[in-house]
C-alpha positions as CSV (number, residue, x, y, z in Angstrom):
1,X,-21.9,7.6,58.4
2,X,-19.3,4.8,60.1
3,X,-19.7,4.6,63.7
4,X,-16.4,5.8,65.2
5,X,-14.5,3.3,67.3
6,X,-13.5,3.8,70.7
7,X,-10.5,3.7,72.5
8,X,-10.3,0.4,74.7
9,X,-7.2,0.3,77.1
10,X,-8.0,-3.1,78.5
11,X,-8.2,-4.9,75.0
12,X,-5.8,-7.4,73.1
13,X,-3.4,-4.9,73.8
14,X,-2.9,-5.3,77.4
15,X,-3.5,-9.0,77.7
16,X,-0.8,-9.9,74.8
17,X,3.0,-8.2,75.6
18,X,4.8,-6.4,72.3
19,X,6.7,-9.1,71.6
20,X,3.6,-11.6,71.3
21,X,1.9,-9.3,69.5
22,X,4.6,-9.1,67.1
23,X,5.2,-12.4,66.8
24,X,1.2,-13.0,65.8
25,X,1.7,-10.3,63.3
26,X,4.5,-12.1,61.6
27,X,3.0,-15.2,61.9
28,X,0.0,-14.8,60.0
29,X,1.7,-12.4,57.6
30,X,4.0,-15.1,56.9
31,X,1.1,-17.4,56.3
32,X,-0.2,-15.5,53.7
33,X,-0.9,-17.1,50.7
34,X,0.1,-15.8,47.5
35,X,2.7,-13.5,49.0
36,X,6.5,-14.5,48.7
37,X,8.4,-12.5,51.8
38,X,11.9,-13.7,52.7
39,X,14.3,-12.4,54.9
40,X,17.8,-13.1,54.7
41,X,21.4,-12.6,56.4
42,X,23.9,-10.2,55.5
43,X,25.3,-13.4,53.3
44,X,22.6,-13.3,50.9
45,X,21.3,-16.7,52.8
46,X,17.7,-17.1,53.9
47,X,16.3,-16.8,57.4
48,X,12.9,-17.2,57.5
49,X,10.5,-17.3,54.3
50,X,6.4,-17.6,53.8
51,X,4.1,-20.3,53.1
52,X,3.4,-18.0,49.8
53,X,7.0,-18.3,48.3
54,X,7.4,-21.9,49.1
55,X,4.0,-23.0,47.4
56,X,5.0,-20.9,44.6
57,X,8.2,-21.1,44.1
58,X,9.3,-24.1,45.8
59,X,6.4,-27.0,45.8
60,X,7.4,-29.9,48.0
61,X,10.0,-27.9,50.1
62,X,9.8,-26.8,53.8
63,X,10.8,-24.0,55.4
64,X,13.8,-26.2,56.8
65,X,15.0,-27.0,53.5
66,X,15.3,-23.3,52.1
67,X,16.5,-21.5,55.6
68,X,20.5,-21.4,55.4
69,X,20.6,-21.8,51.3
70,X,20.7,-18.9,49.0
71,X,19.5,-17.6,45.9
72,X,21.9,-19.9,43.8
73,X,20.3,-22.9,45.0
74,X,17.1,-22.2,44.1
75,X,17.6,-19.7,40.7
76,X,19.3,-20.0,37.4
77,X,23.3,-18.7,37.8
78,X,22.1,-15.1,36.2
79,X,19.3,-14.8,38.3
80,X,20.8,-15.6,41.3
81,X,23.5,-13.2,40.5
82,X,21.2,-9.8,40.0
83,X,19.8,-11.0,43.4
84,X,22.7,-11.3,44.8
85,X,24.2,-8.3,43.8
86,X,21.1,-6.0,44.5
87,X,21.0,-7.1,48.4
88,X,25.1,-6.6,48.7
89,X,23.9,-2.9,47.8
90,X,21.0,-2.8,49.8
91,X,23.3,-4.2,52.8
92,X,26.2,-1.4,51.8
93,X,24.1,1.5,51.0
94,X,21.0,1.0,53.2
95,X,19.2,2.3,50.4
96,X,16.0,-0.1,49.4
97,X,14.9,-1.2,45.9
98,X,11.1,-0.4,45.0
99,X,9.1,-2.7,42.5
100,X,11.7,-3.9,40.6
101,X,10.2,-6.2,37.2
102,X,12.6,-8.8,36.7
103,X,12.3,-12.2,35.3
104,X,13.2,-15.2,37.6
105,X,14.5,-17.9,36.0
106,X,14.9,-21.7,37.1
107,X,16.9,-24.8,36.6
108,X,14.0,-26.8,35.7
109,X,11.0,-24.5,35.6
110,X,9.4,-22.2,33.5
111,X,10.7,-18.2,34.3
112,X,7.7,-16.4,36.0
113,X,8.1,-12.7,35.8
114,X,7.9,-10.8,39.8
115,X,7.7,-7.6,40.9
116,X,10.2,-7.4,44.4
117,X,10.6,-4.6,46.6
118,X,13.8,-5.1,48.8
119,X,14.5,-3.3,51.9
120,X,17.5,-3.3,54.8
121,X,16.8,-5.8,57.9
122,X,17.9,-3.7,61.1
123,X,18.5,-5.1,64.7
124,X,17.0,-3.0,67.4
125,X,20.1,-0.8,67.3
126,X,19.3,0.1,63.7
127,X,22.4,-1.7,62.6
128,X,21.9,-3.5,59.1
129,X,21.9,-7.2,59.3
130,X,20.5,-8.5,56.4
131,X,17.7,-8.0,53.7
132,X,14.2,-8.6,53.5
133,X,11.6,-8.7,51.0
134,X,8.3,-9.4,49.3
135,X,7.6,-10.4,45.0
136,X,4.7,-10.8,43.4
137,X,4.0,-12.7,40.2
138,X,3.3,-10.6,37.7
139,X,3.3,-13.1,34.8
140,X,-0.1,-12.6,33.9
141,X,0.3,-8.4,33.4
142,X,3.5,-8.8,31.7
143,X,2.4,-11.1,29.2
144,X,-1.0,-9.2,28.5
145,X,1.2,-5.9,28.1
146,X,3.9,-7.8,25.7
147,X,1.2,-8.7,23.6
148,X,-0.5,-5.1,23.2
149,X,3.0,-4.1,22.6
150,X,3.5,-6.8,20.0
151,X,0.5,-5.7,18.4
152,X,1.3,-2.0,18.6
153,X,4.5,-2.4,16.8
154,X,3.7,-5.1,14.1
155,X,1.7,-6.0,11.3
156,X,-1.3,-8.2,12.0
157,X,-1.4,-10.0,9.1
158,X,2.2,-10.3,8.0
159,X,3.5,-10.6,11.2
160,X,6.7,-7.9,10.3
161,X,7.4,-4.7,12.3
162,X,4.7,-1.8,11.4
163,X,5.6,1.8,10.3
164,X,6.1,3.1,14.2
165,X,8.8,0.5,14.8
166,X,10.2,0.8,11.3
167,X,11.0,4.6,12.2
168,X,12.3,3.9,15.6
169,X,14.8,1.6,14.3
170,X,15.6,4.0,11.5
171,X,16.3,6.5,14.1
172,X,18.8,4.2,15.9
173,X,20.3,3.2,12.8
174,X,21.1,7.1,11.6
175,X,22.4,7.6,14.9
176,X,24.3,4.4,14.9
177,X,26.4,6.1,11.6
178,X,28.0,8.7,14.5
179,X,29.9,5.8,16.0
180,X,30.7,3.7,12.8
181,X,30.7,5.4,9.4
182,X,28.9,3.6,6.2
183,X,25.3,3.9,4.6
184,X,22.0,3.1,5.7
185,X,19.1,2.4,2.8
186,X,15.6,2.3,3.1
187,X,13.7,0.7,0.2
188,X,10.2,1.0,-0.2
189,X,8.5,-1.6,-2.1
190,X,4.9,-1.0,-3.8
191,X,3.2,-4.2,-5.0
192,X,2.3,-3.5,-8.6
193,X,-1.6,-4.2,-9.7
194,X,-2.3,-6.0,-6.5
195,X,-5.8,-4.3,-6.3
196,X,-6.8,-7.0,-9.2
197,X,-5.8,-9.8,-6.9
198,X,-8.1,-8.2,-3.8
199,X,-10.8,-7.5,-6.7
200,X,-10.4,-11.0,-8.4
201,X,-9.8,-13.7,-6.2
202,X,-11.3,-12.0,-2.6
203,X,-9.3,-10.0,0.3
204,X,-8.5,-13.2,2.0
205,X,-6.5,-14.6,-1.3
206,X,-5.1,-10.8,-1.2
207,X,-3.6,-11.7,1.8
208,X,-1.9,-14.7,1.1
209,X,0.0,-12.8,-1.4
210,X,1.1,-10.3,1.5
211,X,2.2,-13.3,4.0
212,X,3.8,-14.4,0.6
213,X,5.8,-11.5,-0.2
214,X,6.7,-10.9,3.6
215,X,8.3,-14.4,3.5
216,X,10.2,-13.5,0.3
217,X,11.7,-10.3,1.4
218,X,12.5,-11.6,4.6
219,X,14.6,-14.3,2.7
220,X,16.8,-11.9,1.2
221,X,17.5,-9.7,4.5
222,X,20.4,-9.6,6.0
223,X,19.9,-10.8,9.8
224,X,20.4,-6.3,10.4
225,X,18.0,-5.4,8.4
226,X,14.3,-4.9,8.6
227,X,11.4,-5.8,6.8
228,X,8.1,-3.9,7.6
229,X,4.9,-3.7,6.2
230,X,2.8,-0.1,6.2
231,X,-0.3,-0.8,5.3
232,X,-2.1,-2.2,2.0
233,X,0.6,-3.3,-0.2
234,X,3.5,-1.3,1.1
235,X,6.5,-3.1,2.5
236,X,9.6,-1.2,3.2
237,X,13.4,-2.7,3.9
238,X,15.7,-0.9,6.3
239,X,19.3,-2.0,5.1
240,X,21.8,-0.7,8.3
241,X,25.7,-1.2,8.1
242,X,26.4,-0.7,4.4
243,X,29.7,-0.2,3.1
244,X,30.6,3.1,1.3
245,X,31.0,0.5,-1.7
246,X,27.9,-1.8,-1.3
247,X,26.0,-1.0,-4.5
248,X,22.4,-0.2,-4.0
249,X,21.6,-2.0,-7.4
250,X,22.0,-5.4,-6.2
251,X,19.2,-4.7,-3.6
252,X,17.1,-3.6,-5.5
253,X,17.5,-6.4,-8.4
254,X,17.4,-8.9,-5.6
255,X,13.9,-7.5,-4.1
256,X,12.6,-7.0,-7.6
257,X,13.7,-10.8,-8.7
258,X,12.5,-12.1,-5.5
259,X,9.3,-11.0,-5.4
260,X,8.4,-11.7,-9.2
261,X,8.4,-15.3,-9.0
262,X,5.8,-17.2,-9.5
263,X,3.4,-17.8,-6.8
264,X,1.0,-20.8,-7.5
265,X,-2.0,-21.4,-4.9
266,X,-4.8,-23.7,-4.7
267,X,-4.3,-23.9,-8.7
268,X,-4.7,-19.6,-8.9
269,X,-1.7,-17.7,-10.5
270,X,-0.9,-15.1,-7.9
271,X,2.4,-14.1,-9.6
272,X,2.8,-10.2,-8.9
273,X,5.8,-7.5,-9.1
274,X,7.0,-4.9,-7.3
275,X,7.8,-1.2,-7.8
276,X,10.9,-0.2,-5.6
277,X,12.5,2.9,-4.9
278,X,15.7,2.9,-3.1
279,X,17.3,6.1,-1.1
280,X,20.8,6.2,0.7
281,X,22.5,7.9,3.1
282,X,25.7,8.3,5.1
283,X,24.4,11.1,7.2
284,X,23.8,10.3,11.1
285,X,21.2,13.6,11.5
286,X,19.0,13.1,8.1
287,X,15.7,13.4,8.9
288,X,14.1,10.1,8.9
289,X,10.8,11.3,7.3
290,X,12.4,13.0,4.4
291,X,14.5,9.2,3.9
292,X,10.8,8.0,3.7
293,X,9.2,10.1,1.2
294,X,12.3,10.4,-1.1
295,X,12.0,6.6,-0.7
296,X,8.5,6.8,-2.0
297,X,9.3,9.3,-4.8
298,X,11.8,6.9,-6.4
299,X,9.5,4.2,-6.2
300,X,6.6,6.0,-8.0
301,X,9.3,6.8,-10.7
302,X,10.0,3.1,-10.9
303,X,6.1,3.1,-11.3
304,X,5.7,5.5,-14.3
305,X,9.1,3.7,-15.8
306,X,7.1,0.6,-16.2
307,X,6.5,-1.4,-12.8
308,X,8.7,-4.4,-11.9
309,X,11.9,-2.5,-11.2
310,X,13.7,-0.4,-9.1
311,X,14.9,3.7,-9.1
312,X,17.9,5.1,-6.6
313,X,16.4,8.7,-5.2
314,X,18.3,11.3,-6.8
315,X,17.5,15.6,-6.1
316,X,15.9,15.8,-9.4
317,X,13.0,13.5,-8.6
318,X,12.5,15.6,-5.6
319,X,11.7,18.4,-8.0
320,X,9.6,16.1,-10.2
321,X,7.3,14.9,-7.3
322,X,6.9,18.8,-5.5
323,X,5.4,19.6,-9.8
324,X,3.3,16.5,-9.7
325,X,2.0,17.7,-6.0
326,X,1.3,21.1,-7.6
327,X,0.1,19.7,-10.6
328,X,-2.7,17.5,-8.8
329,X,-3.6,20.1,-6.4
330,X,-4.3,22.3,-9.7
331,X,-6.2,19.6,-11.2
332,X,-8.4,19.1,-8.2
333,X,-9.2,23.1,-8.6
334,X,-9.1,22.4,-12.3
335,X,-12.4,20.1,-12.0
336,X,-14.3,22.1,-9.1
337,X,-14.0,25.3,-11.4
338,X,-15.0,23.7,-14.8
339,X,-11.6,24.2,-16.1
340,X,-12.0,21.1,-18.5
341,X,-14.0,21.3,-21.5
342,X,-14.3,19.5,-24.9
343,X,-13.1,19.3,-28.5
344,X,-14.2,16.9,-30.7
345,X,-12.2,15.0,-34.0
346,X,-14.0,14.5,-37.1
347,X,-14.6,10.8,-38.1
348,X,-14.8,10.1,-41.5
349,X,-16.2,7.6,-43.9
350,X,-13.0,6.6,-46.4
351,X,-15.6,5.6,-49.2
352,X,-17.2,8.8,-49.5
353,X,-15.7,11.0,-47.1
354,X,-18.8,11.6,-45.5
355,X,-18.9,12.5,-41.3
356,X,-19.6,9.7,-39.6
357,X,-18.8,10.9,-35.9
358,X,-16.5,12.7,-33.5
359,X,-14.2,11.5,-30.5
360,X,-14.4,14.0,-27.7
361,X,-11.7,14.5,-26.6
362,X,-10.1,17.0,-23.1
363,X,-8.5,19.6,-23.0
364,X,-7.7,22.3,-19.6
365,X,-7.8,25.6,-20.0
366,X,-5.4,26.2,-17.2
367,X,-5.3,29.8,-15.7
368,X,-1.9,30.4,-16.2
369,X,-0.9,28.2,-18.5
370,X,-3.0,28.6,-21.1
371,X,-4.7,25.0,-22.7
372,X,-3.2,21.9,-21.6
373,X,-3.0,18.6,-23.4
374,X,-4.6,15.5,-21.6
375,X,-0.6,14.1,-22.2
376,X,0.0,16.3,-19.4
377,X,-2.6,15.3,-17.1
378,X,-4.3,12.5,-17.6
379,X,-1.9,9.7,-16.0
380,X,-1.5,11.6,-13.1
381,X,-5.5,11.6,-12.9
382,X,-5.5,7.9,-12.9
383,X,-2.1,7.6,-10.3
384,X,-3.8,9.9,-7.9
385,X,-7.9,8.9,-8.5
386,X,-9.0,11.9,-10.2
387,X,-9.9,9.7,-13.6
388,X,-13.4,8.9,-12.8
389,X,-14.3,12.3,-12.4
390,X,-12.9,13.5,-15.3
391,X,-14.3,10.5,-17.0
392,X,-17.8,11.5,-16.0
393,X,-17.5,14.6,-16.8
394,X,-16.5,13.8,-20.2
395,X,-19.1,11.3,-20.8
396,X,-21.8,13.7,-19.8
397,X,-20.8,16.6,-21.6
398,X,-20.1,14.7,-25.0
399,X,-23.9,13.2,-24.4
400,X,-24.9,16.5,-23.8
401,X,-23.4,18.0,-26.9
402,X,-24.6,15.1,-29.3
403,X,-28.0,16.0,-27.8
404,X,-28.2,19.4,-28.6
405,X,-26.8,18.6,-32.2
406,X,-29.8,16.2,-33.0
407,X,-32.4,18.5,-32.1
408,X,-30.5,20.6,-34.6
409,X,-31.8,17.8,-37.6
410,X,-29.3,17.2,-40.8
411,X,-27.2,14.6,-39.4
412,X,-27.1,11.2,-40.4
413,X,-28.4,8.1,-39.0
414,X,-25.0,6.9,-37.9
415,X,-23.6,9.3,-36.5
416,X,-22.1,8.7,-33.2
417,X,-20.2,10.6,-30.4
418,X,-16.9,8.5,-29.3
419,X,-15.7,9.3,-25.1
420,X,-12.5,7.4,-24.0
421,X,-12.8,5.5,-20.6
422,X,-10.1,4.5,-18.2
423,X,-9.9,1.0,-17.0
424,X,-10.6,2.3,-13.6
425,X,-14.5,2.6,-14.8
426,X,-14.4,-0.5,-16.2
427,X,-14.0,-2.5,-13.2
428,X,-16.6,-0.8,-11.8
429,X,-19.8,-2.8,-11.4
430,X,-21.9,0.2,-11.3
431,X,-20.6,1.8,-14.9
432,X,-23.2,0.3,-17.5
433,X,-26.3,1.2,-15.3
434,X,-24.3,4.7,-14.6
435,X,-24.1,5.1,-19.0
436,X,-27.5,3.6,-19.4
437,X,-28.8,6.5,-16.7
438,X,-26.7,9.3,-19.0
439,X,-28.0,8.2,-21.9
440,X,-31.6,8.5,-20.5
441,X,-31.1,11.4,-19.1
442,X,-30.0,13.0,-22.9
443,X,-32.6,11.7,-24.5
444,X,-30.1,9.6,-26.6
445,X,-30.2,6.3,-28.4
446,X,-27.6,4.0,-26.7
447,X,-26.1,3.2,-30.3
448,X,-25.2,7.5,-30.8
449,X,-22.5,6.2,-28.1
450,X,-19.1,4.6,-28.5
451,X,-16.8,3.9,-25.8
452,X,-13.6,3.8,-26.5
453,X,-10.9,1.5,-24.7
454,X,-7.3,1.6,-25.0
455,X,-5.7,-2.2,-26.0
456,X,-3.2,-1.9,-23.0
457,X,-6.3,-1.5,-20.8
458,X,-7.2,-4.9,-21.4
459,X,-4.2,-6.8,-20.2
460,X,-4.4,-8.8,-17.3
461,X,-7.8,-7.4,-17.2
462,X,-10.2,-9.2,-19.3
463,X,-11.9,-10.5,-16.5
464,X,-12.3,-8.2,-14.7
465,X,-14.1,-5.9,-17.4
466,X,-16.0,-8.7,-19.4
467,X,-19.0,-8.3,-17.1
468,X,-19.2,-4.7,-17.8
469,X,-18.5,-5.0,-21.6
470,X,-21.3,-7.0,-22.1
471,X,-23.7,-5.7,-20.2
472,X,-22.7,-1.9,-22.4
473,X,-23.3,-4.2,-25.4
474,X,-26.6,-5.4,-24.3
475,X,-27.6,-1.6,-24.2
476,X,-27.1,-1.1,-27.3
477,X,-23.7,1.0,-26.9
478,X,-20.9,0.3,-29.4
479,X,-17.6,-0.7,-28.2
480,X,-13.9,0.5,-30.0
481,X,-10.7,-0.4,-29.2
482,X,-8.2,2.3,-29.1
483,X,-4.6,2.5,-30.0
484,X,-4.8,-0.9,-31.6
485,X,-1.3,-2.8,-31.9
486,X,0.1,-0.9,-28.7
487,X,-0.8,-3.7,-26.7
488,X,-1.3,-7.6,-26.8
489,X,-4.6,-8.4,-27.5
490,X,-5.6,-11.0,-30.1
491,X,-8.6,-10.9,-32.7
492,X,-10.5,-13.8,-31.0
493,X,-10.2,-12.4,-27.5
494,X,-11.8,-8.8,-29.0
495,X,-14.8,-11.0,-30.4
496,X,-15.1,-12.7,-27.4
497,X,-16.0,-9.1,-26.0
498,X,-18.6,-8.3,-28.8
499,X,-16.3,-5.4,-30.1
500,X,-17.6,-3.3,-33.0
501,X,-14.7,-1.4,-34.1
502,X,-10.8,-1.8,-34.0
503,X,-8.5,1.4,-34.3
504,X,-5.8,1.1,-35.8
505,X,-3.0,3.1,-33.8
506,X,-1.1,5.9,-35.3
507,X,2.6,4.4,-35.2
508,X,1.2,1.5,-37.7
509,X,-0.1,4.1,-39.7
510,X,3.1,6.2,-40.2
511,X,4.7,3.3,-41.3
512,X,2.3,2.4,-44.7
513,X,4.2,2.4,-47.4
514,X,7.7,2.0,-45.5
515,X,8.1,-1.0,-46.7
516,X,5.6,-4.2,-48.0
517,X,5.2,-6.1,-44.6
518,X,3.8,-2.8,-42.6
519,X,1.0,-2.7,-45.1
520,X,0.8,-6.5,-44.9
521,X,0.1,-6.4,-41.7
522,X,-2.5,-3.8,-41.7
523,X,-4.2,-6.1,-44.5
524,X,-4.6,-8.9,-42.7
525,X,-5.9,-7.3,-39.4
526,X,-8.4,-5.2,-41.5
527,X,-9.2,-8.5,-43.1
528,X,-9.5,-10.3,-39.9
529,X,-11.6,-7.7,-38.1
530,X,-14.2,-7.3,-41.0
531,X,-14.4,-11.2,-40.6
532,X,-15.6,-11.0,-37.0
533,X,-17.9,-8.3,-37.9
534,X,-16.1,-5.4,-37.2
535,X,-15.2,-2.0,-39.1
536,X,-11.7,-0.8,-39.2
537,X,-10.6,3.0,-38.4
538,X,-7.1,4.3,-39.3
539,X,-6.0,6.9,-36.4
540,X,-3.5,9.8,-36.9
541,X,-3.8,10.3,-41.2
542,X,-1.4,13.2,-42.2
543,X,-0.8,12.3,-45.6
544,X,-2.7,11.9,-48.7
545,X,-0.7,8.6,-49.5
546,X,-1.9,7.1,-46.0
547,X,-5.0,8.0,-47.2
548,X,-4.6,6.3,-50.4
549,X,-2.9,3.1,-49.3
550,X,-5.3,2.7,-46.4
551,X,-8.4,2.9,-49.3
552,X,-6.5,0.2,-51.2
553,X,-6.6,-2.1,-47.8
554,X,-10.4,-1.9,-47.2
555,X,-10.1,0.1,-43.9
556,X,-13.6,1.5,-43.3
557,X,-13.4,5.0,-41.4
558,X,-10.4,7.6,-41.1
559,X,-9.4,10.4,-38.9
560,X,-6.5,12.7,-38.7
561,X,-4.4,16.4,-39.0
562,X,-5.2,15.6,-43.0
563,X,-8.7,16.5,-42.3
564,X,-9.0,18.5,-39.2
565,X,-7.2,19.1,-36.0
566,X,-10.2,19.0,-33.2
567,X,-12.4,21.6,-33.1
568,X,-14.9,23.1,-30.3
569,X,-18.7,22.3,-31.1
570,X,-20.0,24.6,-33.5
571,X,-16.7,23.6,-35.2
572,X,-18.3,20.5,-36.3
573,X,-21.1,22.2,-37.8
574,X,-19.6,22.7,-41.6
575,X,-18.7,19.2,-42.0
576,X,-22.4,18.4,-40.9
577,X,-23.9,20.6,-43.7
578,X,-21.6,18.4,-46.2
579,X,-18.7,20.0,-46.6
580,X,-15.7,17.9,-47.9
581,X,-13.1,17.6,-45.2
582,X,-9.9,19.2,-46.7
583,X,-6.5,19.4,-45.2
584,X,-6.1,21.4,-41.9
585,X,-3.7,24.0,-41.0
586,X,-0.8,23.3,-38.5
């Protein structure tokens, strides 16, 4: 415990009077370094300052040179002004001014930010004769807390305004629409398929596309507007002060032009689009996180209408997006309660008509709704991430299936199960080990499997799926591409992939026999695959004369309505026992 001090009448005290004692007091607290303390007339001009404010704001003065000069000798003409002005109503009201952060500015220094408490100076009458104060620099603090708030409100590596400052300003702009009537719109931009630049070229390429596309859209905002980026590859523009008759097209085509120019760097195409949806509004109290998500609704219809473009918000979409959000929240259910399950469409030979495989193919037996097509279902399961389970699951279960029908015996040597994968799967590096591990676990040949991939699922990927191609290949597992002539893929790129079979998609199909070239053109791919080592399957056959003119072109395999609409399992059984596949029923 601190030994208490005792009172000492005969001390400093009573050999100094009060006015020497005051005078010591002043002295050394006017020799203070570091502190700025000024006292000044009831003209604004100084008195008496410190060693502190002359070494800090006045190097090479003395106290001579300030006393009798003011603030406008010293300061900038604004600064001196707010200084001015604050001790005139110090001097008028007797009220003092407490830690006030201002920014000094100089003539020919850099501005030093202070925090200055100002008070009255009283004679011993307590009439007001002046001001006094003392600043302190503050610099230091002021920068350190402009840069957190920098760094709380914008985008690290774009540099643009983040979501929090995006709303405020939103906020000010819909109130802004009280005092001056027009439109604000808020566009939200998606980057379409920029995952394959991340997953391509590396995250730091990725975001040289980002700084890219910031650049770009910051080009083609007005000096009002706002350019922000959320988060991953969503940028949003904040369009204030629109006319009643601005038209919201000619944003949209200018974002969706501007950011779909080419982008060469260090010799890689980085060339990407954008999805954008665009929402308007002339109403000062819309809520500013409705204006976002209808914002984001339009731009995932601008997604399923074919990327690179644009889609103004309109009620109905609203309607759309609450069924989708229903939808996937069903879906979700759907695959925790084994709602999905399996059919399977014959494959035939066209020679002999014999069975040659099925394609397995989902179906979800909704509770409500009865069964429901994969048309329904099955894009929203990529858009929202479900695909890979619903992948796996079909894989396994069609593996499972084939399983239990070769223990059955009576089925022929080639006889093979087809399962449809997404593209998703394909870029995963794990996929062929994850097969090889299903087939294994079956008991199953790898050559019993084909996979089957859609043409469109190809483009732009190629190299991002070869690896995993060719490793599936190496097992042993065949490889089909679907939907054949829906897409852009050419013969040589397929061989480079070590395809085995090419289908040939429905819509040239219902064309044989039309007129010469459709069949013509069927001819020479049929020719063309069978060259590279590949067999040939016509998709969709409803008609005998498909049948017949498809015979007369070499095609190798068929499958269609003319022979039978999917069945379950045990379905499959009569063709297996030799049956010959007649037409179905409707």
């Amino acid at each position: 415990m601190a030994k208490r001090p005792k009172s000492n009448p005969g001390g400093l005290g009573s050999k100094l009077s009060p006015g020497e004692i005051e005078r010591l007091c002043m002295r050394n607290l006017l020799d203070l370094p570091g502190e700025r303390i000024f006292f000044k007339d009831l003209e604004s001009r100084f008195l008496v300052v410190s060693r502190g404010l002359l070494e800090d704001q006045l190097p090479g003065w003395s106290s001579a040179d300030v006393i009798g000069k003011t603030d406008f000798d010293i300061f900038s003409e604004p600064h001196a002004v707010a200084a001015f002005e604050d001790e005139q109503r110090i001097i008028r009201t007797g009220e003092p001014i407490v830690g006030k952060i201002e920014r000094e500015t100089f003539r020919n220094r850099p501005d030093v930010w202070v925090s200055t408490t100002k008070f009255p100076l009283r004679d011993d009458e307590g009439r007001i004769i002046g001001s006094f104060g003392i600043s302190r620099d503050v610099t230091a603090q002021m920068v350190a807390e402009q840069a957190l708030t920098y760094q709380s409100l914008h985008d690290t590596v774009t540099g643009l305004v983040n979501r929090v400052a995006l709303r405020d300003r939103l906020s000010q702009s819909l109130a802004l629409l009280e005092r001056q009537p027009g439109q604000v719109a808020l566009l939200f931009i998606d980057l379409d398929n920029f995952k394959t630049i991340n997953d391509s070229f590396g995250h730091e390429t990725g975001d040289k596309v980002l700084v890219e596309v910031a650049r770009r859209l910051t080009s083609v905002a007005r000096r009002a507007d706002t350019v922000a980026r959320l988060g991953g590859d969503e940028f949003v523009m904040l369009c204030t002060a629109l006319r009643a008759d601005d038209d919201p097209r000619l944003l949209g085509e200018r974002v969706v032009r501007t950011v779909a120019k080419p982008f060469i760097e260090g010799g890689l195409d980085l060339s990407i689009t954008a999805s954008v949806g665009i929402v308007l509004t002339d109403d000062p109290i819309a809520d500013p996180g409705q204006l976002f998500q209808d914002a984001d609704i339009a731009m995932y219809r601008a997604k399923d209408t074919g990327k690179n473009c644009f889609q103004i918000f309109s009620p109905s979409q609203r309607a759309r997006a609450v069924a989708s959000h229903v939808l996937e929240r069903e879906l979700r259910e759907a695959l925790d309660a084994s709602q999905l399950f399996l059919l399977y469409q014959p494959l035939f030979s066209i020679e002999d008509r014999s069975l040659r495989g099925v394609e397995a193919l989902v179906r979800w037996n909704h509770p409500t709704r009865g069964i429901v097509l994969p048309l329904e279902f099955i894009s929203l399961a990529e858009e929202r991430g479900l695909i890979t389970r619903i992948d796996s699951y079909v894989l396994d279960e069609a593996c499972r299936q084939l399983s239990v029908w070769l223990r059955e015996g009576g089925w022929s040597s080639e006889f093979t199960v087809a399962v449809n994968i997404s593209g998703r799967q394909l870029v995963d590096p794990g996929f062929a080990a994850y097969v090889a591990k299903t087939l294994a676990l079956h008991g199953l040949e790898p050559s019993r499997l084909c996979l089957e991939i859609t043409e469109t699922t190809l483009n732009g990927e190629a190299g991002d799926v070869e690896t995993t191609l060719a490793a599936l290949s190496g097992q042993g597992v065949r490889l089909a591409i679907d939907d054949y002539g829906t897409g852009y893929s050419t013969l040589a790129h397929l061989h480079r992939l070590r395809v085995d079979i090419l289908k040939i998609d429905r819509s040239f199909i219902e064309q044989i026999g039309r007129t010469e070239r459709d069949s013509e053109i069927i001819a020479a791919v049929t020719a063309m695959s069978h060259a590279l080592g590949m067999s040939v399957v016509g998709e969709g056959i409803a008609t005998s004369e498909q049948l017949d003119e498809l015979a007369s072109l070499d095609c190798d395999q068929v499958q269609g309505f003319l022979f039978a609409h999917p069945l379950p399992a045990e379905g499959i059984a009569e063709f297996r026992r030799g049956a010959t596949p007649r037409p179905a029923s409707p």
